[in-house]
C-alpha positions as CSV (number, residue, x, y, z in Angstrom):
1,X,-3.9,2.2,-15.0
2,X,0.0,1.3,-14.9
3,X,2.1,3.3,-12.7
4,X,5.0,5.1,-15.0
5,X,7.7,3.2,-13.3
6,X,6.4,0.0,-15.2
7,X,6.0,1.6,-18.8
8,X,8.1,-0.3,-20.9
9,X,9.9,-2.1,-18.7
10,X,10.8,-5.2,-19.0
11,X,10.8,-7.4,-15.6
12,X,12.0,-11.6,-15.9
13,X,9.1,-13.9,-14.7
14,X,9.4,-16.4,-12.2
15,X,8.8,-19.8,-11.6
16,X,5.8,-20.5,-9.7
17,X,6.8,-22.4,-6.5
18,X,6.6,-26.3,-6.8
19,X,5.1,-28.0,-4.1
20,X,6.2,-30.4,-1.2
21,X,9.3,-28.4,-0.3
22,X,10.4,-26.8,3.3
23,X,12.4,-24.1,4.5
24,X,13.4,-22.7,7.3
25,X,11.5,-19.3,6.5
26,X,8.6,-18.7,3.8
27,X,7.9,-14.6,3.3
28,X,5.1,-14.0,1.3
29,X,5.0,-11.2,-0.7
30,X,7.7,-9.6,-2.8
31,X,7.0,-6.2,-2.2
32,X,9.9,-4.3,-0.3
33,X,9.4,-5.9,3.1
34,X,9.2,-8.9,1.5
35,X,12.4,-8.7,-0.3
36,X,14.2,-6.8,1.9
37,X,13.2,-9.5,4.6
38,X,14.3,-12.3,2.4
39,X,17.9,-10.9,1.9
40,X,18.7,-9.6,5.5
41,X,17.4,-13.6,6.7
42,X,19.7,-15.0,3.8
43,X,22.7,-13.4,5.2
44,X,22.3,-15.0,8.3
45,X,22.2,-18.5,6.4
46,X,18.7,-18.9,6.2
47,X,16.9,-21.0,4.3
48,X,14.2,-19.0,2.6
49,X,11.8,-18.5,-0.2
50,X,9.4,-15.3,-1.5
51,X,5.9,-16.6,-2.7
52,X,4.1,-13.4,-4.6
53,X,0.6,-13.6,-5.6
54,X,1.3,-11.5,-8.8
55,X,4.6,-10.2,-10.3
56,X,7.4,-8.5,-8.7
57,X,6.5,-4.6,-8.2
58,X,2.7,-5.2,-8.9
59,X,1.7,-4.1,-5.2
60,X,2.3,-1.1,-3.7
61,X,5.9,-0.5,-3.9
62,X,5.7,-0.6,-7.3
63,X,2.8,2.1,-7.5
64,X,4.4,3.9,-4.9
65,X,6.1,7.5,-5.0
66,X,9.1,6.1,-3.7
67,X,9.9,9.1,-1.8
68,X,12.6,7.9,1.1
69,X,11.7,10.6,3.5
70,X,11.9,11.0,7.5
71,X,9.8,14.1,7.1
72,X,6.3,12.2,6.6
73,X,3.7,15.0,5.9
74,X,1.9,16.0,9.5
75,X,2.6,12.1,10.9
76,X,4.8,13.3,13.7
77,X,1.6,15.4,15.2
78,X,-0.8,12.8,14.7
79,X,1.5,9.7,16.5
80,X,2.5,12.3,19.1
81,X,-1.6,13.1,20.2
82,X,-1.3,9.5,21.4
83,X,1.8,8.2,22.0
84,X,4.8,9.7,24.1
85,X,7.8,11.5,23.2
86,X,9.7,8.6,23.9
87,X,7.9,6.7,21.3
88,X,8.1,9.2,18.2
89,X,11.7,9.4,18.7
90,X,11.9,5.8,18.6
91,X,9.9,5.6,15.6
92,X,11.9,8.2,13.6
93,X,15.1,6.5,14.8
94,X,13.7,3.4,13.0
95,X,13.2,5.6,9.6
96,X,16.5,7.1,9.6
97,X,18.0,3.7,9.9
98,X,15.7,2.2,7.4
99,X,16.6,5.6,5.3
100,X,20.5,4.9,6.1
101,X,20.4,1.4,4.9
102,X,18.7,1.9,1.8
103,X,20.8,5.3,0.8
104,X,23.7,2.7,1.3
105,X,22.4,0.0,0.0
106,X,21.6,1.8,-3.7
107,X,25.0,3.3,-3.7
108,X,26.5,-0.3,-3.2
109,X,24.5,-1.9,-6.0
110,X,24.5,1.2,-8.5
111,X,20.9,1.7,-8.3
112,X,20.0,5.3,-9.2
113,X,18.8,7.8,-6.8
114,X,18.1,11.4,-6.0
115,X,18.5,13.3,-3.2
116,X,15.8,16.2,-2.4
117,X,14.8,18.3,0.1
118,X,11.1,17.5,2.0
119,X,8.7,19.4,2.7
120,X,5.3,19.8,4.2
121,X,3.3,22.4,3.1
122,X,0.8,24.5,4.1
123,X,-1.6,25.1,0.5
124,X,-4.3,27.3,2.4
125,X,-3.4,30.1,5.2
126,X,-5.5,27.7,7.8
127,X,-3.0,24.6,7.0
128,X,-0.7,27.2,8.6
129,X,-1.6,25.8,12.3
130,X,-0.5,22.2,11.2
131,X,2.7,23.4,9.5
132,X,3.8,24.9,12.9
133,X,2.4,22.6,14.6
134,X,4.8,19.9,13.0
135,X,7.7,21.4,13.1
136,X,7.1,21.9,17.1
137,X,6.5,17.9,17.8
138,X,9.5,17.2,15.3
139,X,12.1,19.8,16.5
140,X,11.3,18.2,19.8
141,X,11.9,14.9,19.1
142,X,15.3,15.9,17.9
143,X,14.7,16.2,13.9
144,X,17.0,18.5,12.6
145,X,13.6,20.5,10.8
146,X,13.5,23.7,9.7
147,X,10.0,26.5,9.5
148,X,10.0,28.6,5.9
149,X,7.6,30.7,6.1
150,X,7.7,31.3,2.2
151,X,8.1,28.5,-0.4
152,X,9.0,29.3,-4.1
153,X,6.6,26.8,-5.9
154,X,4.3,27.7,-8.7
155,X,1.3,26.4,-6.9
156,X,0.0,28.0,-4.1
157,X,1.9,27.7,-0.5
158,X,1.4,29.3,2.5
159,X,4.5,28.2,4.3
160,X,6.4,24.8,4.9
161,X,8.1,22.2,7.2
162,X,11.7,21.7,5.2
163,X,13.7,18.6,6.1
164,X,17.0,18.9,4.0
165,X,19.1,15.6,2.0
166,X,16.2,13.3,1.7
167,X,16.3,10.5,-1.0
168,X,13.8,9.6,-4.0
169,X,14.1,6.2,-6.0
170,X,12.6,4.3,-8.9
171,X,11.0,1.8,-6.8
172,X,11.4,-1.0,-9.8
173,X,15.1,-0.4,-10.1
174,X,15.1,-1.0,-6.8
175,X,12.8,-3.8,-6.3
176,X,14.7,-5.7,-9.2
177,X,18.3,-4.9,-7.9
178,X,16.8,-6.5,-4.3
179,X,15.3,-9.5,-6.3
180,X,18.8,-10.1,-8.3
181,X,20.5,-9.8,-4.8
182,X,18.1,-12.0,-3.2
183,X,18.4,-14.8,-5.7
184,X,22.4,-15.0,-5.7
185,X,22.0,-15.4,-2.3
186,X,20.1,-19.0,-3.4
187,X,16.9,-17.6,-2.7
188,X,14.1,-18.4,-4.8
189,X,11.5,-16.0,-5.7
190,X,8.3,-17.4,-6.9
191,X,5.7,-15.2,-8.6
192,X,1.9,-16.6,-9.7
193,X,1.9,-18.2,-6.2
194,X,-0.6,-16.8,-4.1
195,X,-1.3,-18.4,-0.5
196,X,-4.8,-19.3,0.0
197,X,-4.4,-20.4,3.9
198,X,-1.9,-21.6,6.5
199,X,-2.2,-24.2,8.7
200,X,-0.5,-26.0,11.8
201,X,1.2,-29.5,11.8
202,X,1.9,-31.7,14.6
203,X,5.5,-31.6,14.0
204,X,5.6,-27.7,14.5
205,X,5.6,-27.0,11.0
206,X,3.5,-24.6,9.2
207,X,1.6,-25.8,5.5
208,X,1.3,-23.1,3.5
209,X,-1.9,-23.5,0.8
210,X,-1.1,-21.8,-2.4
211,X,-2.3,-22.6,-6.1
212,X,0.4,-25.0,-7.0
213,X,-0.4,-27.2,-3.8
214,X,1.3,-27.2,-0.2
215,X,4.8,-25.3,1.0
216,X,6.0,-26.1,4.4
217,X,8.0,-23.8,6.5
218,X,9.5,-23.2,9.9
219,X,8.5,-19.8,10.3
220,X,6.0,-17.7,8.2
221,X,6.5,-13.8,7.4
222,X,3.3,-11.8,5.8
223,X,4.8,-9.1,3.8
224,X,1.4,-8.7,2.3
225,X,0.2,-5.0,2.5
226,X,-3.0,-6.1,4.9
227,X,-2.5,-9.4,6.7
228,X,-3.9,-12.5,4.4
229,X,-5.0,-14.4,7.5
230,X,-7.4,-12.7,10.1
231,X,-5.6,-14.4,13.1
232,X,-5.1,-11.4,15.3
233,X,-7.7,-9.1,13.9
234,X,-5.6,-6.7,12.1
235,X,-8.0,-6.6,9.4
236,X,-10.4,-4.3,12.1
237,X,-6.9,-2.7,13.2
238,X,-6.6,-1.0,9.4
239,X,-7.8,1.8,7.4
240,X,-7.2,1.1,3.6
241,X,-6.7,4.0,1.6
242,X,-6.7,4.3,-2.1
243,X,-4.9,7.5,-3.6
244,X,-4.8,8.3,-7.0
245,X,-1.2,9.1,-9.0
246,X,-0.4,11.1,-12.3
247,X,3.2,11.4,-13.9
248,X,3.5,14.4,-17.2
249,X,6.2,15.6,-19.2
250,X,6.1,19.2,-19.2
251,X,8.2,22.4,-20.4
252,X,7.4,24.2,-17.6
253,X,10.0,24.1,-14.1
254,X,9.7,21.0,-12.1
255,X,10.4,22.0,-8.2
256,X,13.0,20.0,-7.3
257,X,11.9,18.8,-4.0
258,X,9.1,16.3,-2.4
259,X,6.1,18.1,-1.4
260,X,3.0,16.9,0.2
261,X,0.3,19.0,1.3
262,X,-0.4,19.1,5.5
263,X,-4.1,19.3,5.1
264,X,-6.6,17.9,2.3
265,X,-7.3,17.1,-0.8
266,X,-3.2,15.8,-0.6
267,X,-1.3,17.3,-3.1
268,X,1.9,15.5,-3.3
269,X,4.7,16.1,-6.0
270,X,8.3,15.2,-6.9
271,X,10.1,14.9,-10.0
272,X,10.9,11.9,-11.6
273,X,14.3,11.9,-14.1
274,X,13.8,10.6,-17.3
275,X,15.9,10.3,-20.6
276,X,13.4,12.3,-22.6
277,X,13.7,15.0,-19.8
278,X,12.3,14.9,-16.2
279,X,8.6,14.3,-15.3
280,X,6.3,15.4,-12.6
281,X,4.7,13.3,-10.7
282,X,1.3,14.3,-8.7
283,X,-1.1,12.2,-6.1
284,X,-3.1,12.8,-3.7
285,X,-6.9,12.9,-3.5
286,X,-7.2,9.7,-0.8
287,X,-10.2,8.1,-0.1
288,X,-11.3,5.0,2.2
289,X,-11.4,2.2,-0.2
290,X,-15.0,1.5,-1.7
291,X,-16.7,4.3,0.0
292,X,-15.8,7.0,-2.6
293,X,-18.3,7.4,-6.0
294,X,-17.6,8.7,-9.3
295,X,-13.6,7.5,-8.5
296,X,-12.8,8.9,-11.9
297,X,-13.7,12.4,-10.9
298,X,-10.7,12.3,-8.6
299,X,-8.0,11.7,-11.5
300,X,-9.4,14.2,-13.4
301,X,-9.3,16.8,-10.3
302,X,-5.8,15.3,-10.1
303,X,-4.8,16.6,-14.0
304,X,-7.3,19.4,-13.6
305,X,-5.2,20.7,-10.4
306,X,-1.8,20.3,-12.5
307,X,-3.0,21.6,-15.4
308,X,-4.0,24.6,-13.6
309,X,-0.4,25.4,-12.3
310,X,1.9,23.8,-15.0
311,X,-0.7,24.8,-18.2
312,X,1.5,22.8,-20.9
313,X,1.3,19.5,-18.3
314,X,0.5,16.4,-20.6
315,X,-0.3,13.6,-19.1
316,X,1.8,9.8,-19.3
317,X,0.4,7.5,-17.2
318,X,-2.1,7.5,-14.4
319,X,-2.7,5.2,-11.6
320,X,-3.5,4.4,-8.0
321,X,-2.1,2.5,-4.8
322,X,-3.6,1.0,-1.6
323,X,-2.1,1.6,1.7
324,X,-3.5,0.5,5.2
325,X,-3.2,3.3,8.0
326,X,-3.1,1.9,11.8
327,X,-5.4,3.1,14.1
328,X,-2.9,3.4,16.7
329,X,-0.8,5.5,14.1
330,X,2.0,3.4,14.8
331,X,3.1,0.1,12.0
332,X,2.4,-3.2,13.5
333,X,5.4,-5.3,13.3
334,X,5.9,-8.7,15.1
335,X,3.7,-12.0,15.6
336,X,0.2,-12.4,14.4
337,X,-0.6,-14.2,17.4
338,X,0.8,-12.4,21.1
339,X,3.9,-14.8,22.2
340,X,3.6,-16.6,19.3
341,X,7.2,-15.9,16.6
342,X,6.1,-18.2,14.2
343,X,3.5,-16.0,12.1
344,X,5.1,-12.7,11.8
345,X,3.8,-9.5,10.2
346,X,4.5,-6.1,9.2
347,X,1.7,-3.7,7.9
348,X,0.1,-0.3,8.7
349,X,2.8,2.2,7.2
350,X,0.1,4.8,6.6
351,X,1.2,5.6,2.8
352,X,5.2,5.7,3.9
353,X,6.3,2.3,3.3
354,X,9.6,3.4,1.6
355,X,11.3,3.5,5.1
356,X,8.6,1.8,7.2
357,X,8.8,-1.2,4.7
358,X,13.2,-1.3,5.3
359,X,12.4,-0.8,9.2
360,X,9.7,-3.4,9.4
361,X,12.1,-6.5,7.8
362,X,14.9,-5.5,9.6
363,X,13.1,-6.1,13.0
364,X,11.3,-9.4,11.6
365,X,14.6,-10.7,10.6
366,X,15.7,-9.5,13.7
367,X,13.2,-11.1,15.8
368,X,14.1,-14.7,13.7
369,X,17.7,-14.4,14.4
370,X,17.6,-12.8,17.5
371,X,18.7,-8.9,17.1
372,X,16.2,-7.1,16.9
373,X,16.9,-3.5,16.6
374,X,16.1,-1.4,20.3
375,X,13.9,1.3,18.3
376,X,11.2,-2.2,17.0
377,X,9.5,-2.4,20.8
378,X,7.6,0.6,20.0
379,X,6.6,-0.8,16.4
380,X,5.5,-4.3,17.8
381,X,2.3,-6.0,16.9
382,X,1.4,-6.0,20.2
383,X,2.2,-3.6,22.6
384,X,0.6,-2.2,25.7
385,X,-0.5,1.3,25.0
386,X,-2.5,0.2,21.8
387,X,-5.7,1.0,24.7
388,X,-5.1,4.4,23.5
389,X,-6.4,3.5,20.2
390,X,-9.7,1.9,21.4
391,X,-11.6,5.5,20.4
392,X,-10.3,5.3,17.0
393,X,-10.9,1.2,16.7
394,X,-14.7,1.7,17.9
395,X,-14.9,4.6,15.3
396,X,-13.8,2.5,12.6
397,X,-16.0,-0.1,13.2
398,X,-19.0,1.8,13.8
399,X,-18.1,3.2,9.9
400,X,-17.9,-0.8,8.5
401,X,-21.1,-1.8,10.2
402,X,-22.9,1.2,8.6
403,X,-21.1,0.2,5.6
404,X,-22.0,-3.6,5.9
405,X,-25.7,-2.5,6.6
406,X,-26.3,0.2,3.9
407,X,-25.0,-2.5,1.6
408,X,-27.3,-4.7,2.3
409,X,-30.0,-2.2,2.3
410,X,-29.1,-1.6,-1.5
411,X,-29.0,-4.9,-2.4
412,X,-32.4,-5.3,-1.3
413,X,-33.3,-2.4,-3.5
414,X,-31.9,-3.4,-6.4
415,X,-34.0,-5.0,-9.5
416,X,-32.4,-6.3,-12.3
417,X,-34.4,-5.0,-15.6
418,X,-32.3,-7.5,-18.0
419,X,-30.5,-4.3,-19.6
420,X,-26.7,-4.7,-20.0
421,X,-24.4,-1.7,-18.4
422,X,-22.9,0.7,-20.9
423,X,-19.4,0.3,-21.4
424,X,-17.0,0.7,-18.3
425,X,-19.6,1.0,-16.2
426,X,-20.9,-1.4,-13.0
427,X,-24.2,-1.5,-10.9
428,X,-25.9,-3.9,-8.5
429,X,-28.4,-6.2,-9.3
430,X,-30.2,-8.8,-7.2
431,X,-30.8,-11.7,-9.2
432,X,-33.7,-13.5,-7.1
433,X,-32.3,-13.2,-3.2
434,X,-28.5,-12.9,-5.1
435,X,-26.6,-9.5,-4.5
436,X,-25.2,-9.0,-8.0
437,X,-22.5,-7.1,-9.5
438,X,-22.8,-6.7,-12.9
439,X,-19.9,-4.3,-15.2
440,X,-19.2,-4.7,-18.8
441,X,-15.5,-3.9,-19.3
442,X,-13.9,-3.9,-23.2
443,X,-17.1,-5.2,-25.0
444,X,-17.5,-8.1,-22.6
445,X,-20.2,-8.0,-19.3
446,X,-19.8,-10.0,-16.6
447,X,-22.1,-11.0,-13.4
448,X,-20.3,-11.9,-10.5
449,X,-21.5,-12.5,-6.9
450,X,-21.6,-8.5,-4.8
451,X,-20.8,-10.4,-1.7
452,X,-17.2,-9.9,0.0
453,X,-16.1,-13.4,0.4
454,X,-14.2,-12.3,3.6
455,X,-17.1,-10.5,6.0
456,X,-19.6,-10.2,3.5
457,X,-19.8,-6.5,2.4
458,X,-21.6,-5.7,-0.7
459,X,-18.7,-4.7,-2.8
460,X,-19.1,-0.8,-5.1
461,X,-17.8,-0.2,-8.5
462,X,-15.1,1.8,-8.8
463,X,-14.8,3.8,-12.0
464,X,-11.2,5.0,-12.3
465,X,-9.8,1.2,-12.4
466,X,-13.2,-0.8,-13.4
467,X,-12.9,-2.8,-10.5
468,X,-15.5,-4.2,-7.4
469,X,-14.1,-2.8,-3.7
470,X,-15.2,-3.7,-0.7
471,X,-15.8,-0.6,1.7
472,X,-15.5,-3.0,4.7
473,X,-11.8,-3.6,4.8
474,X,-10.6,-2.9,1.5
475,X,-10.4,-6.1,-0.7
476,X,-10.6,-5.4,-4.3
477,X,-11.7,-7.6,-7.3
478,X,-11.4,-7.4,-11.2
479,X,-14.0,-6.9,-13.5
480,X,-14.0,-10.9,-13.7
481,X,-14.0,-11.0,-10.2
482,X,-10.5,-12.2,-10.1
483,X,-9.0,-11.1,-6.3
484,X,-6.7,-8.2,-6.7
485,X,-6.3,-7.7,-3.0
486,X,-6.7,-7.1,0.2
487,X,-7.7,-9.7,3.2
488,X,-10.3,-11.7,1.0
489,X,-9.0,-15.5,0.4
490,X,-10.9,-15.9,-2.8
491,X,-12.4,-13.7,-6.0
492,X,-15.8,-13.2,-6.2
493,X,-17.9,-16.1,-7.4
494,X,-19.4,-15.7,-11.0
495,X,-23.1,-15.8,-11.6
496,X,-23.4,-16.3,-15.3
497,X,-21.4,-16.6,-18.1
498,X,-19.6,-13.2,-19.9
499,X,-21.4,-12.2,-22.6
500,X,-18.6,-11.4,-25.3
501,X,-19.6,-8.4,-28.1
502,X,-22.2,-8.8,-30.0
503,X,-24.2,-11.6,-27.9
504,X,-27.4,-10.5,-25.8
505,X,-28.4,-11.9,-22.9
């Protein structure tokens, strides 16, 4: 599953990092609050580097829709219900600025973008209440909103929330214009280098473990999606979500606007200019990551629903993207640790990261050179009135201990009758007392260990991407077993060797 935004393009690789070197600031990951990070600290004179596990783009900027929007589906409502006025106006202040900054930064570098009208809208007459109710909470935080009671799409709408001269992006062309910024600022990027651990020396240092061997560095930022150490917990303080995306080329009219749906199963559309003539792009259809079966029923919904309502829609490219949603509704941005600056973090931007992401480096590289924007105190890491979210926290772990239990219960269950799974298809097995997860991908089976190395969930196929999930806090696996990610340090542990085509077991 490739997003369309990588089809055929060609991205330079870089160097995995060498070890044994120090700098003043090590951001790992090269998403866009990794990058973005990287370049606002180098313009202060830092010394930095990016380690990135993969490639640039392969997380979820790059499978992003890359919609740059202040109007965030029904997000104002849901932050409002526990938070104050005070504190949704602060956090909208944060996404115009991040939406200011990267409007200007795109027009300084020449990288393409669109501006487009957003909207929420209501597709049934009972998404009606959240539509008004939306454009109440943001007209009174001072968003210049507007109410349409009619809205002229080819799919059904039952009125909208319209927030005009919002912004939409090729998140590659951006994500390479920040990398080629970043690195004439004398910044290196290294790709291929994930971080394993970090650890404490006695001469206030940090030593970062990656594959290549040990990086030191003054002051460590995890631009990582979900934190990659579970110092601080924020592992229990996220909800990963998987949504599924489809891009077509089509004859029939492509709205011109962003859309997203206020109420479920999300629809959300925009179109996507192209040489060979624009494309439309459709997601939606979120789940909580490895607690949804028969995931390739939801991409075919997804085409099903487009088909439906543009008929001639041929499909390009499908795909999906992980994003972690706060309990507290709000991004955590700041120290991993309370009064502690020398871990830092920014995560939780509830499928929005376009802004959030540009918001969340500015006040980390803020909080390293000291100016931290005024609208960051209600983003921090930390913060008082996170109480509010205990209800929610207690719900979500009651769901991963049922989750962590029922898993076990099927692993118990399961027999292993020596039959090899048909092709693109995964089960569990229990070899002896051995939870086993067992797929055979492209001709080849594999057997790898069903066991979460981070908290020990039994880990669910999932049939859209052919990989193992973990329905405890979202860590995701390969076929192989290969970590793809999430907070897991390590890939799940092989049982017995792939059988290749035409070999029995």
């Amino acid at each position: 599953m490739t997003p369309v935004w990588l089809i055929d393009v060609p991205t330079p690789a870089r160097l995995p990092v060498m070890p044994d070197l120090r700098y003043d600031v090590v951001v790992v990951g090269a998403g866009l609050t990794g990058l973005v990070t990287a370049l606002l600290l180098a313009e202060h004179g830092k010394h930095v580097a990016v380690l990135e596990a993969k490639r640039i783009g392969e997380g979820t900027t790059g499978a992003s829709t890359a919609k740059i929007s202040v109007l965030q589906g029904i997000r104002g409502q849901r932050i409002r219900r526990g938070h104050s006025r005070a504190t949704l106006e602060a956090y909208l202040e944060a996404n115009r600025a991040a939406q200011s900054w990267l409007v200007d930064y795109c027009e300084a570098r020449g990288v393409a973008y669109q501006h487009a009208d957003a909207f929420t809208y209501a597709q049934t007459a009972r998404e009606s209440k959240a539509v008004r109710a939306e454009y109440d909470v943001l007209r009174e935080a001072g968003l210049p909103v507007q109410r349409l009671d009619e809205v002229d799409t080819p799919f059904p709408s039952f009125g909208a929330v319209r927030l005009r001269d919002q912004a939409q992006v090729n998140p590659m062309a951006l994500l390479s214009m920040l990398a080629a910024d970043i690195e004439s600022n004398a910044v290196q990027i290294h790709e291929s280098s994930a971080v394993r651990g970090v650890r404490s020396t006695d001469d206030g240092d940090h030593l970062l473990d990656t594959d290549r061997g040990p990086v030191r560095a003054g002051t460590v930022v995890l631009a990582t999606g979900t934190p990659i150490l579970d110092r601080g917990g924020f592992f229990a303080r996220l909800r990963p979500e998987r949504s599924y995306l489809t891009a077509y080329r089509t004859g029939e009219p492509i709205p011109h606007g962003m859309y997203i749906s206020a109420g479920g199963p999300t629809r959300s559309l925009r179109r996507v200019p192209d040489p060979g003539g624009d494309l439309l792009l459709v997601g939606g259809n979120n789940h909580a990551v490895g607690r949804k079966g028969h995931t390739d029923e939801l991409v075919s919904d997804l085409i099903g629903w487009t088909r439906r309502w543009f008929p001639d829609a041929e499909p390009i490219a499908t795909w999906s993207a992980q994003d972690y949603v706060p309990i507290g509704e709000l991004p955590y941005v700041g120290p991993m640790l309370p009064g502690r600056e020398d871990i830092l973090l920014g995560t939780g931007y509830a499928k929005w990261g376009m802004t959030n992401a540009v918001a969340a480096a500015h006040a980390l590289a803020g909080r390293i050179t000291g100016k931290t924007p005024d609208w960051a105190v209600p983003l921090s890491s930390w913060r008082a009135n996170e109480i509010k979210a205990l209800p929610a926290a207690a719900k979500t772990g009651a769901e991963v201990a049922l989750e962590l239990s029922t898993g076990w219960l099927r692993a118990a269950r399961a027999g292993d009758d020596g039959s090899l799974p048909p092709e693109g298809t995964g089960r569990l097995d229990r070899r002896f007392l051995q939870p086993t997860a067992t797929c055979t991908v492209d001709g080849t089976t594999t057997a790898v260990s069903a066991v979460c190395p981070h908290l020990r969930g039994i880990v669910r196929w999932n049939a859209a991407e052919k990989t193992w999930d973990c329905p405890l806090h979202g860590s995701r696996f390969a076929a192989d077993g290969t970590l793809l990610e999430g907070p897991a340090g390590t890939g799940l542990a092989q049982v017995s060797p792939p059988i290749e085509p035409g070999h029995r077991r």
